[in-house]
N, C-alpha and C positions, 0 to 999 in steps of 0.2 A: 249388893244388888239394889238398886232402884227401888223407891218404895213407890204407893199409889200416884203418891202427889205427882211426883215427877210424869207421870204417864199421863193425868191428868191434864199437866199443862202443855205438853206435847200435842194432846190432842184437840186442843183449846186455842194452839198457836195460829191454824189458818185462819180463824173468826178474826183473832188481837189484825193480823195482814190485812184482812178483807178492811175493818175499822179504820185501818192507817190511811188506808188507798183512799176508804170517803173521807175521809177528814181533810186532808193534805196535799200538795198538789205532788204529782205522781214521781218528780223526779227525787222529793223530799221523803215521801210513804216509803222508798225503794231504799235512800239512805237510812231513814231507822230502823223499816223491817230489817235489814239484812244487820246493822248492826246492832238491835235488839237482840235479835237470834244467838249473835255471836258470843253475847255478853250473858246474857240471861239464861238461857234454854240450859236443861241437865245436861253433860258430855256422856257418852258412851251411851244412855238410854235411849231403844230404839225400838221399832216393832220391824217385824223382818218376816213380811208374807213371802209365799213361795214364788217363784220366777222373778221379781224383781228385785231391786238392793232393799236394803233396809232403810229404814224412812230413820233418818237420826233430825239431830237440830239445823243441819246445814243442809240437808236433802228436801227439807221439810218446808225451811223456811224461804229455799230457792223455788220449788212448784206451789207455795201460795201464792208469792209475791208475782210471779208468770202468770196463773190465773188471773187472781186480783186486777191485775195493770188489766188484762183479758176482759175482763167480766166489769170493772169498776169504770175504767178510760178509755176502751176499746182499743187499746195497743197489745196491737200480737207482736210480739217481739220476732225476730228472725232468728233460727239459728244457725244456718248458713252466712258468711259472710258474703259480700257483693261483690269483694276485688277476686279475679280467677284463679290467682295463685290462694286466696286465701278460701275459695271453695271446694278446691282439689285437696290442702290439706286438714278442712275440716272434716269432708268425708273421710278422709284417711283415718280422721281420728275418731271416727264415728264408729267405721267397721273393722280396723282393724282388727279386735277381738276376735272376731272369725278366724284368722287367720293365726291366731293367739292360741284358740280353741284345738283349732285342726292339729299344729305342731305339738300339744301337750293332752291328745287322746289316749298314749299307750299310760297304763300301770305304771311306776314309778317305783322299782323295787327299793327296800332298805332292808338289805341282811334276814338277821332274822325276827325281823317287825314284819308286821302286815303292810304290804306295798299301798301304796297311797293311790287311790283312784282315779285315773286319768279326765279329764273334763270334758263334757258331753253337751249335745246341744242344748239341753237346759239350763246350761252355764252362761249363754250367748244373751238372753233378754237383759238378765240383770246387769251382765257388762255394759252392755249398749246405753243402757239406759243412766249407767253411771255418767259416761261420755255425754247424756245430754244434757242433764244439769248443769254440766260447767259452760253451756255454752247458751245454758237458759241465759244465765246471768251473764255472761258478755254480753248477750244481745238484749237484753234488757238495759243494762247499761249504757249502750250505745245509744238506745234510742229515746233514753229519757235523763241519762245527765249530758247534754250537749252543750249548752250554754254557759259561758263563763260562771253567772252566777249558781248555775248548779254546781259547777265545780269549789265556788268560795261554799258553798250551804255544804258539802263534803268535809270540805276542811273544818268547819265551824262543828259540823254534829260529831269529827272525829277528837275534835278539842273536849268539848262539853263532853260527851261518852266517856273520857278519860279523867277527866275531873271527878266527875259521879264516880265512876269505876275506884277510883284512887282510895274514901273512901274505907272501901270493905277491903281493898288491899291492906290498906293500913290497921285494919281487924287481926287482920291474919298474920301480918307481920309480929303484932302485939301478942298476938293470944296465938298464935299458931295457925295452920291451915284448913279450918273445920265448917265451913259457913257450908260446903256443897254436903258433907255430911248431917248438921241438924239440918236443913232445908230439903234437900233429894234424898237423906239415908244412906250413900254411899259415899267412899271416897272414889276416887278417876286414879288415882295411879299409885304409886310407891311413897308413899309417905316419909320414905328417911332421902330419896330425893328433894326435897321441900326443905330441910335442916343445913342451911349454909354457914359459915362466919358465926358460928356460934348461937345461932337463929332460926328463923324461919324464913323463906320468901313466897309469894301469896300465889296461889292456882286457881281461887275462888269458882268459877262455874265454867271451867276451861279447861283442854286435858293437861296441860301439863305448865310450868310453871314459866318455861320459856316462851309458852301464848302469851302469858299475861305480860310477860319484859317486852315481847315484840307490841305488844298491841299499847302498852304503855310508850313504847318507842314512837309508836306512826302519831299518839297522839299529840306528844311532845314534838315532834316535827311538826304537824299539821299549827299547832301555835305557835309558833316560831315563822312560818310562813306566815299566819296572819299579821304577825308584828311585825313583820318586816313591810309590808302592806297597808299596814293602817294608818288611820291618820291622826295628830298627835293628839288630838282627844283622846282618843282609843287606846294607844298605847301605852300607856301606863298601868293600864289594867291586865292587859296581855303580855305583858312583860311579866308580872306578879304570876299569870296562869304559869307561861313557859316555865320563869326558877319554879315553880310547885310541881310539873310534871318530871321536871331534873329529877327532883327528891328523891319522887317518889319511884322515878328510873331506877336510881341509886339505889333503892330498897330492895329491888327486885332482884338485886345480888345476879344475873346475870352479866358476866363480862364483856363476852362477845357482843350481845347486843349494846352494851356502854361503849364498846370500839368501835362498830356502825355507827354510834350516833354521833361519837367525836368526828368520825372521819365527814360525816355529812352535812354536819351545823355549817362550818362555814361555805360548801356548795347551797344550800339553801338559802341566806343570809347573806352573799356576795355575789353570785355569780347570776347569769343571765338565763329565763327560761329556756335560751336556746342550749348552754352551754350543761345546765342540770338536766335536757332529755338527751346530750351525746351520754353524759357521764349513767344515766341511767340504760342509757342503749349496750354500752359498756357492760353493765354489772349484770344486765338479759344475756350477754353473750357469754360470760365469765358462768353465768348457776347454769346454763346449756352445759358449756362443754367441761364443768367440772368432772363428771364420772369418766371422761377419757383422762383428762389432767392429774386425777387422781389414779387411776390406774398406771401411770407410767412410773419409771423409777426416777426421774428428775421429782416427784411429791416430797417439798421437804417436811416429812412426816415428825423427823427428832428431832428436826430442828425449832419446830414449833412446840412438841413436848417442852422441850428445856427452857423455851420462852417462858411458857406457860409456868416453869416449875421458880423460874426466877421472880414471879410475881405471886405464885400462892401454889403449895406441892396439891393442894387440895386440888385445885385446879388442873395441876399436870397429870396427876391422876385419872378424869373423869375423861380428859381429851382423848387420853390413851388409850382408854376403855371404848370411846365413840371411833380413834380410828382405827382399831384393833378387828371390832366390827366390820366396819364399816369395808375395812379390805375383806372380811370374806362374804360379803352378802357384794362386793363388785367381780369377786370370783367364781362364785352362782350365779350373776346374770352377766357375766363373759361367756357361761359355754352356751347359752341361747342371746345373743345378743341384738339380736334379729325380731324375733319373737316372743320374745320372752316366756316367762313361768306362768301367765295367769294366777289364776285362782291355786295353782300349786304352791305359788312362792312364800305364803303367810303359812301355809303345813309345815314346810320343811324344820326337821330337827337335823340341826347343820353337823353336830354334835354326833350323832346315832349316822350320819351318813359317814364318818371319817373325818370330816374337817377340825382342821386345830383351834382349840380353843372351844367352837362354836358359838353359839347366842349365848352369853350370859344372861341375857333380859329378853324376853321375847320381844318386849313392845320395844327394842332398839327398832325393828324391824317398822316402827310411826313415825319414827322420833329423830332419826337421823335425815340426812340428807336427802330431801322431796324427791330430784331426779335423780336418785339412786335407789331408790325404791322404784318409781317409775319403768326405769330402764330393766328393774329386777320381773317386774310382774307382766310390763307387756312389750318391752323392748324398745330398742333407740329409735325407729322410725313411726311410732305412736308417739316417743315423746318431740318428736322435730313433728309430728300432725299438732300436737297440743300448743308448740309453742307458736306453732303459723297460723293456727286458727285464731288465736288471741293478737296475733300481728294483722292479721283478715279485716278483724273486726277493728282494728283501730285504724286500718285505712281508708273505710267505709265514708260515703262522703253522706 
């Protein structure tokens, strides 16, 4: 459980916002607020008043930074997009909860458990409201990193962030994974998750340990573009960053994210702005239509085991266990595919309902595949609103 402190600096967080915003200019306050937040702030600790979501580190740190630009710069951010197709599915993505709501009102029997409570119009504010956060910050971002060099001051705070960061990773590598425990009082997750290669890999103030490999990833990209960018004064030192975020990649004993990164250095490092946003438009259409790709029988499910077991059985293990899962939480959101489960879908005990297997982990149900959870909770056509909304906003002129 979270002790004081943690709560303390949660609630302390929108002052640190409000200070960024005066200090700095707005499209700079918006890159370290939100990557402050990310890096800093306790995970799971949250305050969770009634009707709305729970205010965590990411909720928190998306409606100061809104205000803030609000109250500091006089920039109201928009949360509608400007292009037509991308205002039709922002509202999609706004309200469909409603619709989310209506289809999963009846009781929810399980045998002989106490049937699970159908969801009611008090269920609707907090949905909604989740749906505007994400679109605080698109539109916050739209309208205050525009300029190329907001976009190099990106790259640059996502370099530095990872350097700092690296660090207290390398704490926890050493000494094991305990800085959110003496500091918050709690640990975030499964602690014999954390023991890889005979070791540890670091989670430090983030739920889980493949945060820190991905965030350790963008950082190592993000320098890697700058050196490729620089000029040859410069590069010799960013060369030095880049091998040190490698390392520390390495350390993070995540594979998968070591195979994103292989496959991407030389697209960032060869190819042309134009030709890394096809390959990126690519990899938006490939994480859409995975939960259908996955769901058919062409998924070569063992054949990726075996890969996996030819380079470490540890490894082939964990995969198994994720797509094991992972097919019956797409088999839960097949028979409402439409509408998905809402607020039901985190109750269900997959296990107590008949299904094979079940959840061995509950929190698989965070931790796997983003839109497969998506698709589980509010259905396909909220997640095709979510990803046209963010397509909206990036057509906005």
């Amino acid at each position: 459980m979270p002790n004081l402190f943690a709560y303390i600096v949660l609630l302390l967080w929108p002052l640190v916002v409000w200070t960024l915003f005066q200090k700095l200019p707005p499209g700079r306050a918006l890159i370290w607020a939100v990557l402050s937040g990310y890096m800093w702030l306790p995970p799971v600790a949250n305050f969770d008043p009634p009707v709305l979501p729970p205010f965590d580190k990411n909720t928190l740190t998306v409606l100061s930074c809104w205000l803030a630009a609000w109250g500091v710069t006089g920039v109201r951010a928009g949360l509608i997009p400007k292009d037509l197709t991308g205002r039709l599915l922002a509202l999609l993505y706004l309200f469909w909860p409603v619709v989310t709501v209506f289809a999963n009102s009846e009781p929810v029997p399980r045998g002989r458990f106490e049937p699970i409570p159908g969801m009611s119009y008090p269920d609707l504010p907090s949905m909604i409201f989740e749906q505007f956060y994400a679109l605080m910050l698109l539109g916050l971002a739209r309208q205050l990193l525009t300029k190329r060099e907001d976009l190099t001051a990106l790259l640059q705070a996502l370099m530095v962030a990872g350097l700092v960061y690296s660090l207290l990773m390398l704490v926890e590598v050493v000494l094991s994974p305990q800085l959110n425990t003496w500091i918050y009082g709690f640990f975030q997750h499964d602690f014999g998750q954390m023991m890889r290669q005979g070791g540890f890999r670091p989670i430090v103030f983030m739920p889980h340990g493949l945060w820190v490999a991905l965030f350790a990833a963008s950082a190592l990209w993000a320098a890697l573009a700058l050196t490729r960018h620089a000029s040859d004064r410069e590069r010799p030192f960013l060369m030095g960053c880049t091998l040190w975020l490698m390392i520390v990649l390495i350390l993070c004993k995540s594979l998968g994210v070591l195979i994103f990164s292989a496959l991407l250095f030389p697209a960032i490092w060869l190819l042309s702005p134009r030709m890394q946003l096809r390959i990126a438009l690519v990899l938006v259409v490939v994480a859409l239509c995975y939960p259908v790709f996955r769901s058919s029988a062409a998924f070569p499910a063992d054949w990726l085991i075996e890969t996996a077991a030819r380079i470490e059985p540890e490894r082939a293990l964990s995969l198994e266990f994720r797509l094991v899962n992972e097919t019956i939480l797409l088999d839960r959101a097949g028979l409402q595919p439409l509408t998905g489960w809402g607020g039901l879908w985190p109750q269900y005990d997959l296990q107590r309902l008949g299904w094979p297997g079940g959840i061995r982990d509950r929190r698989a149900l965070d931790h796997h595949a983003g839109h497969v959870r998506l698709a589980g909770v509010s259905g396909g056509i909220w997640s095709a609103g979510a990803a046209g909304s963010a397509g909206g906003f990036a057509k906005d002129d």
